[in-house]
Structures are given as structure tokens and as C-alpha cells.
N, C-alpha and C positions, 0 to 999 in steps of 0.2 A: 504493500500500500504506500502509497503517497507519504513521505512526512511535511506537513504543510509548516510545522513547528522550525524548519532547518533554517540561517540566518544566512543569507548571502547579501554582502554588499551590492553585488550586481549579479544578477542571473543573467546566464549567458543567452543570446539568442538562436535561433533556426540558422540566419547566416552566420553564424560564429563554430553550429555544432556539425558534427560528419554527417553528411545525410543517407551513407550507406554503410554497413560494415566490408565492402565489395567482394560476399559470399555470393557467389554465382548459382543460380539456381540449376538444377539438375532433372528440370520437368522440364517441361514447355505448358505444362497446364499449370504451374506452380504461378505462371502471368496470365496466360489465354483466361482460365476461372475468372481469377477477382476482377478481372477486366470485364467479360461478360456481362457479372451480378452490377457491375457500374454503369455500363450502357444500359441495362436493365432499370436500373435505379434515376437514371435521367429520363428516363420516359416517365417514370410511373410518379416520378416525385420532382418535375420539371419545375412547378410552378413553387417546390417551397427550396427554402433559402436556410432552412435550420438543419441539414445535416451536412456528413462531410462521408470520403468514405475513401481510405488510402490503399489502395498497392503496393505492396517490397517498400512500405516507406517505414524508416525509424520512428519511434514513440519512444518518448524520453519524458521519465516517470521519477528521475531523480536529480537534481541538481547537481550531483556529487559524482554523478557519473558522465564519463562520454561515449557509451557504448548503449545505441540504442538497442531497444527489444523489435524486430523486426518481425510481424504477420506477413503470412503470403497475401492478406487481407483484413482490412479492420474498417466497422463501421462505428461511428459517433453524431448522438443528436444533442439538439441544440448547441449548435456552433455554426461559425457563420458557416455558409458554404465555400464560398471564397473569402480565406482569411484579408482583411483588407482591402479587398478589391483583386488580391494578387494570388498565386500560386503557392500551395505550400511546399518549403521544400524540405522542414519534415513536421512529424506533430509533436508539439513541444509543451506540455503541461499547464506549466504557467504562464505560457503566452494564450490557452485555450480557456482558464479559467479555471483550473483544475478540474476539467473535463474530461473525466477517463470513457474511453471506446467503450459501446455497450457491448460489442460483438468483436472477436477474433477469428477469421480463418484461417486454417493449415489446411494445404494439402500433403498429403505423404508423399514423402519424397521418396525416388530410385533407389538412396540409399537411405536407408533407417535414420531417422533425426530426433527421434523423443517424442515424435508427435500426442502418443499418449502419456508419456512418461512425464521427462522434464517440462516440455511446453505448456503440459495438461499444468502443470505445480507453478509456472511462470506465469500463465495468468489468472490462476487462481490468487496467489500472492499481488497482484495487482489489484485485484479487484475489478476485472472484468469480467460484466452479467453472463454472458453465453460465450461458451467457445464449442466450434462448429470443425469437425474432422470431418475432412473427406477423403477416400481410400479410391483413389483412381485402379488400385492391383488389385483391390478385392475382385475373385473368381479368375485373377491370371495366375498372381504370386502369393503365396502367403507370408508376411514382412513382420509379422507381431508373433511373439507366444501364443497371444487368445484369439480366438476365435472373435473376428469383428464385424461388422457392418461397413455396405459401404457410406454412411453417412451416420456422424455418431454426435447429437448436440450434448452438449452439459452447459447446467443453468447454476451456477453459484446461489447457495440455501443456506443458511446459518454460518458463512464460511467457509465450506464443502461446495464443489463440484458435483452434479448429482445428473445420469443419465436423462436426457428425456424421452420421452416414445413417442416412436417415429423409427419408420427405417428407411421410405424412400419419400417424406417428407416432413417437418416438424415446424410446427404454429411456435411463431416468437409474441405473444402479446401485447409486449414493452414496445415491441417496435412497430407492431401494426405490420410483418411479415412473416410467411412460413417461408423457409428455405428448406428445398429440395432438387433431387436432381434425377432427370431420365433422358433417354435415349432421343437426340434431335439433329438434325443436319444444320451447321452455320458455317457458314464463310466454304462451305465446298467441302466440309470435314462431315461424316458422320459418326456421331461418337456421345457417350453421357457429356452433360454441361449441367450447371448448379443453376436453378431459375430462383425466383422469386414467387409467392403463392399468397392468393386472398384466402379468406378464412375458410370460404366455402371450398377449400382446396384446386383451385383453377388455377392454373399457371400463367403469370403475364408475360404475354406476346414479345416477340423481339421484332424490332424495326424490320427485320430480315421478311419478318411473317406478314406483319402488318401490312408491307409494300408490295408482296404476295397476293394478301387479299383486297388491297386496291386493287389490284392492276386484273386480278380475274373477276372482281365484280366489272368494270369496267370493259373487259372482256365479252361477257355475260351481256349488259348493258346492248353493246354494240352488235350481239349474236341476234338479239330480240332486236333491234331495230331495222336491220339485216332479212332477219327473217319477214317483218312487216313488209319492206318494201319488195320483198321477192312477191307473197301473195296480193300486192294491189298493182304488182306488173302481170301477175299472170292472170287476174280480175279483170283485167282494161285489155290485154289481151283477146280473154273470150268474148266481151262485150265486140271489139272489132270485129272478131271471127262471126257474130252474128246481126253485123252492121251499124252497129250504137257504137256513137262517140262516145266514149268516156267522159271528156272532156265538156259534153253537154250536160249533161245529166248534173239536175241542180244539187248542193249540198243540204243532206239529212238536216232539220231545223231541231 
């Protein structure tokens, strides 16, 4: 946790601290993910201006250090959205209000990283509400002693981490989101991706989908219009073939 008690002359700022540990990631979904749930999250939350939501960015949770805690993804509300007007270049505590992330993700990484171990202890000791595993090998490799899921939330409860249920989707209340994740085509890949879920369990759409179903109602659209003017050529057709102009024939009142 936080010590808000510490006495610093001057607390350093985001342009003063590292903004990366430059541990290279070992997935390609370790970015493609949190990136996804962010495009996802500017659609569905365009209009408000109170949350923020980082990738591979440092959070720096103590004054006295300079080695941020880095998530593959972390979400936090009420904060601006853009700190200042500007870009954050990383999150930094007391410049946020002491506004700890509500949500941490991990994905598992290629090579075993703590994901349930140490990380699970990392932010539990922070005091972040939910942290959200996901297991990209689950059903290729088995990477853990236990037997796991491929999506595993824990909601901090008395100071404990504490399972929630759900296996291929789970209601966050606090946030007004279920995260989960299945099987979708994006960007030309088919493959699981982590969406975003209303209560009623529906998954929101990606721009990917949505410009989809413009473009074939539109389609649609144009097939019925198409279709119309094929039967009032072949209407004025027969009407010729049995000597009536079309063309005179006064309009239905």
C-alpha cells in the first residue's frame, strides 16, 4: 500500500522517472490484448473523460523507489483521461491523486513470470481491486503446477485476493464491466481476444464489427432498392408488350 505518511521535499515527476524497466515482452498478445480492451474502451466510454487505462506503462506506488510495477494492462477511474491535456508517460501516484488502478492485467507469459505467484502478492500488497489472468496456453501448454482456467479474476476482500466465478466471462460491478474473452477474427488474425461485457452478458462490438454491419446493412439497403427497380422495369415492360405507356398511366392518389 501507498505510504501517504513519507516526507519528500520534492516528489519527483513522470518526466524525471524511467518510464520503462526495458523488459521486452515475450508474447505478442502481452500488447495486441490491452491494446484491444482500449480500443474497446474508447468506443464504449468515448464520451466520459474520468478514466485512464495504460499498457506496459510503469505505476509508481512509492516515492522511494524508481523501479516501477509494470501490468501488461491496468485500468483507473476517476482520473482525468488525459492527464493535462497531454500524454502520460507513466502513472505516477501522487501526481494522480493517490489514485490507485482499480484493475491489473497479466497475460502469461512464454516463459513463466509469477503471474499467479508473485504478481498475484504484488498487487494484492498495492491494493488493487481486481486482478484479471489470462492464460493464452491454456489447452496448448501447461505452464502452472495447478490446474487453471483460461481466465482467472480475483477481487481483493478483507485484504485477500479471493477467486471470482466466471470462467469464460466475469461481471466487475465497481466498474460497470465484465471482462471476458472468446474466439473472434480482428485485424486478419483468428484467435481468442479479451472483450469487454454488459451485465446482461453481450459483448461490445469492435469498430472492426460495427463497420461490418454498416457496410452490409447498406448493402442490404441497396439489394432492396435494386430489387425494386428491376420489378417496375419488368412492370412497364409488360405494360408495353400489351400496348400501355407506362409513362401515361396517372399516379395511384
Amino acid at each position: 500500500m501507498v505510504n501517504l505518511a513519507y516526507d519528500y521535499d520534492r516528489l519527483p515527476t513522470a518526466e524525471e522517472l524511467p518510464d520503462s524497466d526495458e523488459t521486452p515482452v515475450d508474447n505478442e498478445l502481452q500488447n495486441d490484448l490491452p491494446n484491444f480492451l482500449l480500443n474497446l474502451l474508447r468506443l464504449i466510454w468515448g464520451d466520459r473523460q474520468d478514466w485512464f487505462f495504460g499498457v506496459d506503462m510503469g505505476i509508481y506506488d512509492d516515492p522511494k523507489s524508481r523501479t516501477p510495477i509494470i501490468p501488461d494492462g491496468f485500468l483507473s477511474l476517476g482520473v482525468e483521461r488525459y492527464k493535462g491535456g497531454n500524454r502520460r508517460l507513466s502513472y505516477v501516484l501522487w501526481e494522480e491523486n493517490y489514485t490507485m488502478p482499480i484493475m491489473a492485467l497479466e497475460v502469461v507469459s512464454q516463459t513463466y513470470n509469477g503471474e499467479y505467484e508473485a504478481k498475484l502478492e504484488q498487487y494484492r500488497s498495492m491494493g488493487i481491486l481486481y486482478y484479471v489472468v489470462y492464460n493464452p496456453l491454456i489447452g496448448k501448454k501447461r505452464r502452472t503446477r495447478k490446474q487453471r482456467q483460461g481466465l482467472e479474476v480475483y477481487k481483493l476482500i478483507s485484504g485477500a485476493y479471493q477467486r471470482q466465478p466466471g470462467e469464460k466471462m466475469v461481471w466487475l460491478p465497481e466498474i460497470g464491466l465484465g471482462i471476458g474473452y472468446e474466439e473472434q477474427s480482428s485485424g486478419g488474425w483468428l484467435g481468442e481476444w479479451l472483450f469487454w461485457y454488459n451485465e446482461a452478458g453481450d459483448r461490445y462490438q469492435t469498430t472492426e464489427e460495427l463497420l461490418g454491419q454498416e457496410r452490409r446493412a447498406k448493402e442490404q439497403a441497396e439489394a432492396i432498392a435494386n430489387q425494386a427497380l428491376q420489378e417496375k422495369e419488368r412492370l412497364a415492360a409488360y405494360l408495353r408488350s400489351m400496348g400501355i405507356n407506362p409513362e401515361q398511366i396517372p399516379p395511384v392518389e
